[in-house]
N, C-alpha and C positions, 0 to 999 in steps of 0.2 A: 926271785926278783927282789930287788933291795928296795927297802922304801923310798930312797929318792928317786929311782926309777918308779915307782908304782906314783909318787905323785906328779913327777913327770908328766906319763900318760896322763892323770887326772887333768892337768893343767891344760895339756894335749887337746886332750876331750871338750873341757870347757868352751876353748876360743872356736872350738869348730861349730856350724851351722848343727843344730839339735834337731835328731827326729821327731813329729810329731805322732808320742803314741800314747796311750789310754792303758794301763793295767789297773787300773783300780776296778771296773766294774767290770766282769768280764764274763761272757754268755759261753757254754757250750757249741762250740759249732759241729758235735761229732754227734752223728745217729746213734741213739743207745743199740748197743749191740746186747745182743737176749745169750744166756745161757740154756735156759729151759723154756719150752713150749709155752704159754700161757695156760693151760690146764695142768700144767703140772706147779706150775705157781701156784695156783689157788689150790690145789693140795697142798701143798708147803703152808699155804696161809690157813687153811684149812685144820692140817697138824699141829699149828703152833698154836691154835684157836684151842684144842683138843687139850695139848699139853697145857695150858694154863687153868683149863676147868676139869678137869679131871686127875691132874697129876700135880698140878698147884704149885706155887712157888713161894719159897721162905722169905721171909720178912720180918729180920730181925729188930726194927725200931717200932715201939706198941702205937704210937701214933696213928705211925703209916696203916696199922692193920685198922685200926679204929676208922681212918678213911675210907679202906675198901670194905668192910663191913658198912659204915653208911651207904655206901656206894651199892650196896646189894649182893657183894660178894661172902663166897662163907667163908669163916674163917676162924681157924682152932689155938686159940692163945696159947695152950700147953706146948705146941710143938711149933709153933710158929707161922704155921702154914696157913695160905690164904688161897682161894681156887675162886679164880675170875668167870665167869661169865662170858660167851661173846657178846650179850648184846651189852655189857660193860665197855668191852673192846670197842665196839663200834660206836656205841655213844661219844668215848672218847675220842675216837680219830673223827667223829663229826663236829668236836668245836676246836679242837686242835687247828692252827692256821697256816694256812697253805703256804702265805704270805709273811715274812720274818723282816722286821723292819732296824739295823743295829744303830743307835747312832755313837759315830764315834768321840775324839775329842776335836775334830776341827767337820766342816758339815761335807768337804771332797774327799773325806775319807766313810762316811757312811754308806753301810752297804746293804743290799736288801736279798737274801736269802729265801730261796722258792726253785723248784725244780727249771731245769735250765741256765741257773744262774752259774760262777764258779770263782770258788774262796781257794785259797793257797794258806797254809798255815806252815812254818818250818817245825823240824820236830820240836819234840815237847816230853816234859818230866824225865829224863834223862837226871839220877842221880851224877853222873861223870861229863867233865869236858874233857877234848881234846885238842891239840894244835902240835905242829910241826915245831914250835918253837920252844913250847914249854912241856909237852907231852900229856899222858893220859894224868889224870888227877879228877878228885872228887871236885864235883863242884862248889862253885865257891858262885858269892854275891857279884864282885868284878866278872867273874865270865857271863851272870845272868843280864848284867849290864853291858860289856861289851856286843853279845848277841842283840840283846833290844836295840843295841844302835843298827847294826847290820839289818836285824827287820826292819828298822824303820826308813832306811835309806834304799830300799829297794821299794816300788810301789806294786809290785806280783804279790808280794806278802802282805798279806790284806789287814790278818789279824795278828795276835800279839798272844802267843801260847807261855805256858810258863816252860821254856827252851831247855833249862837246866836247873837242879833243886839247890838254893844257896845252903850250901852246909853248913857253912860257918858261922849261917846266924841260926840262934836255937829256934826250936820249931815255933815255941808259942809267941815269937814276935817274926818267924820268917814273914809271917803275911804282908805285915806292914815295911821291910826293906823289899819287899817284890812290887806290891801294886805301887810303891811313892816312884818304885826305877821307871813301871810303865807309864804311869804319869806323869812324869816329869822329860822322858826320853822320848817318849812316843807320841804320838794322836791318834792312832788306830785303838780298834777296839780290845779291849782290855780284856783279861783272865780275871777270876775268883776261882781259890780252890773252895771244895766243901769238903773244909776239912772241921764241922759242925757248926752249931749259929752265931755263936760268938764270934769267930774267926768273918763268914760269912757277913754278917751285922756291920763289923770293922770297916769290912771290904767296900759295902755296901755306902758308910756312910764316908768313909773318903773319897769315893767318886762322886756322889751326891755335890759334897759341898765344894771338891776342885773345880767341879763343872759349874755352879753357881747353881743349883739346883733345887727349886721345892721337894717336898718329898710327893706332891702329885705331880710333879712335872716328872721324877724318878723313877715312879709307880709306874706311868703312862708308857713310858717306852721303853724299849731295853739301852741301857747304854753299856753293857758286861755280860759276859757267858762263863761258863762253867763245864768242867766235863765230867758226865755221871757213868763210871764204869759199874756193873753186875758183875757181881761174883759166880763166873759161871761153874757148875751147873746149876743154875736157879736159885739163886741165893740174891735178896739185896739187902744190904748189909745197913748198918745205924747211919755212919756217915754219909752215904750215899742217899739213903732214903732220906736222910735231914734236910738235904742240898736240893733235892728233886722237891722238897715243900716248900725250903725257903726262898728258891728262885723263883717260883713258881706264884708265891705268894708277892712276890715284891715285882712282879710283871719281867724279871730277866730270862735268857733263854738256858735252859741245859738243854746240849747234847748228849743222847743218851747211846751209848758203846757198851755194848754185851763183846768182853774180849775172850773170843773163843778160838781155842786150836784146837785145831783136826784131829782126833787119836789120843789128845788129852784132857783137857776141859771140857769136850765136848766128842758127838761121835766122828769115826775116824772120815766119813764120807762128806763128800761138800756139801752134798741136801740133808743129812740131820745135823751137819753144825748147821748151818744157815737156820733151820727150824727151830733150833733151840735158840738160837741168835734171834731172831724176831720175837718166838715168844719172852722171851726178856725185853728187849725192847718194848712189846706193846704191854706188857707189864707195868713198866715205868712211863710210858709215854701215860699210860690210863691213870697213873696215881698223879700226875700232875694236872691234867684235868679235874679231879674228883677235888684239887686242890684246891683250881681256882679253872674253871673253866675257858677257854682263852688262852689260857698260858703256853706264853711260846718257847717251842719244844723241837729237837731236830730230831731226826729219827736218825741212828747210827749202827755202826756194825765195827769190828776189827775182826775179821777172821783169816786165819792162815794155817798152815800146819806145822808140824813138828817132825824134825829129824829122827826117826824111831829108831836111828843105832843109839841116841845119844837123850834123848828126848828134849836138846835144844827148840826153843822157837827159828822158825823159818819163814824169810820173806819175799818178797818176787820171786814166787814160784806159780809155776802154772794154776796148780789149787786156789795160790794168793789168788792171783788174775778171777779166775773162776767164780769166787766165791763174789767178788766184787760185784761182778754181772748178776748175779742172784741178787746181792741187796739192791741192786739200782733196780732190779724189776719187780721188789717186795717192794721199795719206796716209793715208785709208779703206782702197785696196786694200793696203799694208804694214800697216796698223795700228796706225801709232806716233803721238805724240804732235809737233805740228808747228807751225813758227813761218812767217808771212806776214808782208809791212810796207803801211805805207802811206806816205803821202812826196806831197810837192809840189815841183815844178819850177819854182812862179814867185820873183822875186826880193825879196817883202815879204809882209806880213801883209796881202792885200785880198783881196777876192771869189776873184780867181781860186785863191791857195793854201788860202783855205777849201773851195771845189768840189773840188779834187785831192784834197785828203788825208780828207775826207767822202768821197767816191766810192771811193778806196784805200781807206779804211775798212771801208765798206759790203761790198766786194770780199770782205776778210778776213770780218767774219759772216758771209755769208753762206755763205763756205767752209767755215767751219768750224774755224778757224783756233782753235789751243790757245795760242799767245803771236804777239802783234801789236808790230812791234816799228816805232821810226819813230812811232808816234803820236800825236805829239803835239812840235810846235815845229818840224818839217824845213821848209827851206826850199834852194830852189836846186841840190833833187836832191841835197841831204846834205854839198852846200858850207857851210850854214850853220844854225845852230840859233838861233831869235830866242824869246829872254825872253817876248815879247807873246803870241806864236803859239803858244807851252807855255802860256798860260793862255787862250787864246780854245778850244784845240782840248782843253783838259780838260773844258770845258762841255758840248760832244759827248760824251767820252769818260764825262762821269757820268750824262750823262742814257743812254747807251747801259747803264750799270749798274742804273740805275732798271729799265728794260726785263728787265735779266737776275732780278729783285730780283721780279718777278712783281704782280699787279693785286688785293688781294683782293677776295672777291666772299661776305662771311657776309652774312649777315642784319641784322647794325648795318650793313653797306654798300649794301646794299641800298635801307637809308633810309625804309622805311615810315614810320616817325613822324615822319621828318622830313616825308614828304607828305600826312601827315594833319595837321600841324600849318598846312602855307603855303595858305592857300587860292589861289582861283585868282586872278592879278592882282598875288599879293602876291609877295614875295622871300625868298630863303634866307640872306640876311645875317646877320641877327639869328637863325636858328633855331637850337635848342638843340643840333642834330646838328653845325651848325657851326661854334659859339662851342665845343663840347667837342673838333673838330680843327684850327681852321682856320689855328693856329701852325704844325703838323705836316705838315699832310698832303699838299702839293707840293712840287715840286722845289724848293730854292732855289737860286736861281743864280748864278755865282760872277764873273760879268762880264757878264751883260746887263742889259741896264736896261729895265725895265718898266713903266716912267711916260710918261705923254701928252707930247707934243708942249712944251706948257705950261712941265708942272714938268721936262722936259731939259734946256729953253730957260734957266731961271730957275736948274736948274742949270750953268750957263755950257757945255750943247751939247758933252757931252765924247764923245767915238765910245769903241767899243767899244776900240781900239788904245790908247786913252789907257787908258781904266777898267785893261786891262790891266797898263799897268806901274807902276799906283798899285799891284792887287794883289800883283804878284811884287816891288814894292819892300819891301812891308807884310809878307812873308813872312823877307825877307830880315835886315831889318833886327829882326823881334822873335822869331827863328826862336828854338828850344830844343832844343838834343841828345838823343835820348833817355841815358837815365842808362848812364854807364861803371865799369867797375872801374879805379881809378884807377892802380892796378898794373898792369895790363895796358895801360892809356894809359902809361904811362912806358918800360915794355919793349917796347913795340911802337916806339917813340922809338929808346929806344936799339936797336934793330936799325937800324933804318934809318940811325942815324947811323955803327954800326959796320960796315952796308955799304957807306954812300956812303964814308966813312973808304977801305975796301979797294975803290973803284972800281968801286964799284955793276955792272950788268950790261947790256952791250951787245946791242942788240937782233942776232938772226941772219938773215940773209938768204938 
């Protein structure tokens, strides 16, 4: 599609009657569907209980051990190792909040996170973009910004992940060309990497003060999240552990993600990766309590397996599916609020990375999953984030919103008059029930085409991979900020210049 055709459409679109729909807050309407028995959950919970007090897990930053030694746990500074406690565990998930409150940068974009609820995040940290136009390449700051526009012009995409890594700016000032892009591009809720406190610190006090913010008014609620990965098998690591203190400490949320594959990082069967994936989790979930009691925390999981001719990662696969259902039903039994992903393993935008990341999809609904992260644009198992594939796989992800948005069923839907009106033989084209909706009342779609054979032909046979990067050029190119104080765009400026000035902040390893 050419971009004067894609604005075309846009134009199209605009002058016609608007459906009235809601993605921004949006509930599960699907019955968690169980992997395993309930008694065999609480074995798993049980085991994971086991594996943290008996077989211990490493913890590389002295702090962190200093915390779970206060905390009552033992713990051997020679070799690193710390061996939790249940009744640690469960202290923990007893102040841990069920209830997760984000606020973002405008107040109809704040979302509140608790079992049942459901977040949409596109992929994320993806070294590489992709596009039909310009091809695979390292990431760069302009792709991290053209995506923030695309997230921010869909309202399914809730929150604002760091989509792709700018490469081109050096590490120890990337923090601050990423969070001023979210800031400045978006209103949704924003990313901090922990990539240590400095960095962290940065992050922290440029959202504070874009937002007008005391620092108790900052403390008090989360206005930022963060993703805390484990080093599986049982390992957390300096930077991670720094992140899970300093978020913790400043009342923001991490998401905590033990990323395990099946046969590699963890064992080859779905219930002891799943076992070693919680007990990591409650590992971390326990050290940000013991931080700060309260501190909001998502419980998370990535588990999937690996191709054993090749020992690539692998995504919507059955296993994927599988494991998913396990964590929705460990997430149930803590009772926190919990992040799943979906994700594609192949190397472009065709059938096969549509089936993975539908089926990873499906996986998270049906778990039950509170933020779905990954969905939308992963390609190559999170090697690469492609332009096209953010807007093929938003199609799914709105019509999955449709779904959540519910069916009415009164009695003008019902349509009696409309069936006293069409005799039999005749059509409901013309009937008065739906010439009064017929602007409104489906889905419209945002890249598929729904014309014969005929008129695709006549329009020069464009596939759906073209349509796409008419739309995301068409975004990019007539995007509009939402509105800034222009004070606070200046001072948020010069911070950044008067840190990069003193030598911005080296990430810690």
């Amino acid at each position: 599609m050419s971009r004067r055709r894609g604005r075309d459409r846009a134009r199209e679109a605009a002058a016609a009657p608007q459906r009235n729909v809601d993605y921004r807050n949006l509930k599960n309407p699907f019955p968690p569907m169980n992997a395993f028995t309930e008694d065999r959950i609480e074995a798993l919970h049980e085991a994971s209980l086991t594996v943290l007090e008996e077989l211990g897990i490493k913890v590389l930053l002295p702090e962190a051990r200093k915390l779970f030694l206060a905390g009552g746990a033992t713990v051997d500074d020679a070799t690193e190792m710390v061996f939790i406690g249940r009744e640690m565990v469960e202290a923990a998930l007893a102040t841990a909040p069920k209830r997760i409150n984000l606020r973002a940068g405008a107040r109809h974009r704040d979302l509140t996170l608790e079992l049942g609820s459901l977040v949409f995040q596109p992929g994320a940290g993806a070294p590489h973009a992709t596009d039909l136009v310009r091809g695979r390449r390292p990431g760069s700051l302009r792709d991290f910004q053209e995506m923030v526009k695309i997230t921010q012009s869909f309202d399914v995409l809730q929150m604002v992940p760091p989509l792709v890594e700018a490469q081109d700016i050096p590490m120890h000032l990337r923090h601050y060309a990423m969070t001023e892009t979210e800031l400045l591009l978006s209103d949704k809720v924003p990313f901090i990497y922990s990539r240590g406190t400095p960095q962290v610190m940065d992050g922290f006090e440029m959202i504070r003060d874009f937002r007008g913010l005391s620092d108790e008014e900052f403390h008090g609620q989360s206005h930022c999240y963060t993703i805390i990965n484990t080093n599986s098998p049982r390992v957390l690591d300096m930077p991670m552990a720094q992140g899970l203190i300093d978020f913790a400490r400043a009342g923001q949320m991490s998401i905590v993600t033990p990323f395990t594959l099946m046969g590699a990082m963890a064992p080859i069967t779905v219930a002891g990766a799943m076992t070693l994936s919680h007990a990591e989790a409650l590992a971390a979930i326990t050290l940000t309590q013991l931080t700060k009691p309260g501190a909001p925390v998502c419980y998370g999981t990535f588990t999937s397996n690996v191709d054993m001719k090749s020992g690539a990662p692998a995504f919507g696969t059955p296993e994927h599916f599988t494991a998913s259902l396990v964590a929705g039903q460990l997430a149930r039994r803590v009772g926190l609020p919990w992040r799943c992903a979906g994700g594609s393993a192949a190397n472009t935008n065709d059938a096969q990375a549509a089936n993975e990341s539908q089926f990873g999809l499906w996986g998270c609904l049906m778990a039950g999953a509170t933020v779905v992260i990954h969905s939308a644009g992963w390609l190559e198992g999170g090697l690469t984030v492609s332009f096209e594939k953010i807007i093929t796989d938003l199609e799914v992800l709105q019509m999955v919103a449709e779904l959540c948005a519910g069916t009415p069923a009164t009695d003008a839907d019902i349509a009696l008059d409309a069936l006293r009106e069409v005799q039999p033989s005749g059509h409901f084209f013309g009937a008065s029930h739906t010439m009064e909706r017929y602007q409104t009342q489906f889905y419209e779609p945002v890249v598929a085409d729904w014309s014969n054979f005929g008129t695709w032909t006549e329009r020069g046979s464009v596939d759906a991979n073209h349509r796409a990067t008419g739309v995301w050029q068409n975004i990019v190119d007539n995007f509009t900020p939402p509105p800034q104080d222009e004070d606070r765009v200046a001072a948020l400026r010069d911070f950044i210049m008067r840190r990069t000035e003193e030598g911005g902040a080296p990430p810690e390893s």
